[in-house]
C-alpha positions as CSV (number, residue, x, y, z in Angstrom):
1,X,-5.6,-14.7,-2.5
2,X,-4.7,-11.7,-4.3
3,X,-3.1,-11.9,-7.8
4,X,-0.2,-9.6,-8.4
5,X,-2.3,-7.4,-10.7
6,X,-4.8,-6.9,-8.2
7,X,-2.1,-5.9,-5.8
8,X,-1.2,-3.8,-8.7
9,X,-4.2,-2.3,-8.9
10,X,-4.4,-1.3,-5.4
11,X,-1.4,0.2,-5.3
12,X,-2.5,2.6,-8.2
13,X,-5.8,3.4,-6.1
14,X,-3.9,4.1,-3.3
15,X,-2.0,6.1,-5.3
16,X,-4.4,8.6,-7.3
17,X,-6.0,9.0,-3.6
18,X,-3.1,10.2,-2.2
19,X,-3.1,12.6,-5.5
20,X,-6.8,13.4,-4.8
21,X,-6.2,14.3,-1.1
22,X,-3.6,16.6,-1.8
23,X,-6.0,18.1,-4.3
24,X,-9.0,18.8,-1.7
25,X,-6.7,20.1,0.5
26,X,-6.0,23.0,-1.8
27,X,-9.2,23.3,-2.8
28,X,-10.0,23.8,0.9
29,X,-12.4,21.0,0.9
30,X,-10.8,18.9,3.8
31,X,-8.8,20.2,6.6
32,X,-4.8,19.3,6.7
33,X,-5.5,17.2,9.9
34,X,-7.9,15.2,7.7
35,X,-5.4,15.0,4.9
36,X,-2.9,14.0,7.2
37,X,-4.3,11.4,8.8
38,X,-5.6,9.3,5.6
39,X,-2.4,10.4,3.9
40,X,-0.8,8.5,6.8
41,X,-3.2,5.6,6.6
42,X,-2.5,5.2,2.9
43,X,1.0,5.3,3.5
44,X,0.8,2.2,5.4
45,X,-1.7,0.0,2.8
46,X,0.8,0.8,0.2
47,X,3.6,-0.6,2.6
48,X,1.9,-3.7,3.3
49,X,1.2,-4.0,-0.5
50,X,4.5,-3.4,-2.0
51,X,5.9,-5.8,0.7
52,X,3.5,-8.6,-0.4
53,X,3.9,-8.2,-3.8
54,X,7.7,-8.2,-3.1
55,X,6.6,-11.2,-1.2
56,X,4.8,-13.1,-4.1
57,X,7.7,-12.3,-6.5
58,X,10.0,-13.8,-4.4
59,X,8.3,-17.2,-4.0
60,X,7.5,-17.5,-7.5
61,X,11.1,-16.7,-7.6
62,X,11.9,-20.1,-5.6
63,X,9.2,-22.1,-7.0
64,X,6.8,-21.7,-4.1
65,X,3.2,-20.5,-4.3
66,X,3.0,-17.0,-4.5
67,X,-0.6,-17.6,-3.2
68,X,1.2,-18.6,0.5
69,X,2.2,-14.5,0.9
70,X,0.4,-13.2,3.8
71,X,-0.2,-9.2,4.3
72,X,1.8,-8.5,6.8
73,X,1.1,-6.6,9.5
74,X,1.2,-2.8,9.9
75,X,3.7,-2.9,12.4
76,X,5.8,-5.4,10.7
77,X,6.1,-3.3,7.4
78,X,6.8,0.1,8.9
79,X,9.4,-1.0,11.0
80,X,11.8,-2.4,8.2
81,X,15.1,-1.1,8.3
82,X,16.4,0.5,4.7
């Protein structure tokens, strides 16, 4: 399992990607369909990984393993209600 820094981690990748996409798009390397699509495919990773770090924090939280959080699915996490 994931440790919260690698989670951490991730989430910064996932991050300075999005930043890079937005960059070849006005550099006219990609196409905006292109950007679009990963953009909305990174959107969804960073769901699932803010919700299992979320996840993690809260077991430690209650003295459970954190190592028992599970990714949830794509579905799951993009269907939360704010």
């Amino acid at each position: 399992m994931a440790e919260d820094t690698d989670i951490q981690q991730r989430i910064q990748g996932l991050i300075d990607e999005e930043h890079s996409l937005r960059g070849q798009l006005g550099e006219g390397k990609i196409t905006p369909g292109e950007e679009h699509q990963r953009l909305q495919a990174i959107e969804v990773e960073l769901d699932q990984c803010w919700d299992l770090l979320r996840q993690r924090r809260a077991r430690r939280e209650f003295g459970e393993n954190p190592d028992d959080a599970q990714v949830r699915s794509a579905s799951t996490v993009e269907n939360y209600l704010d």
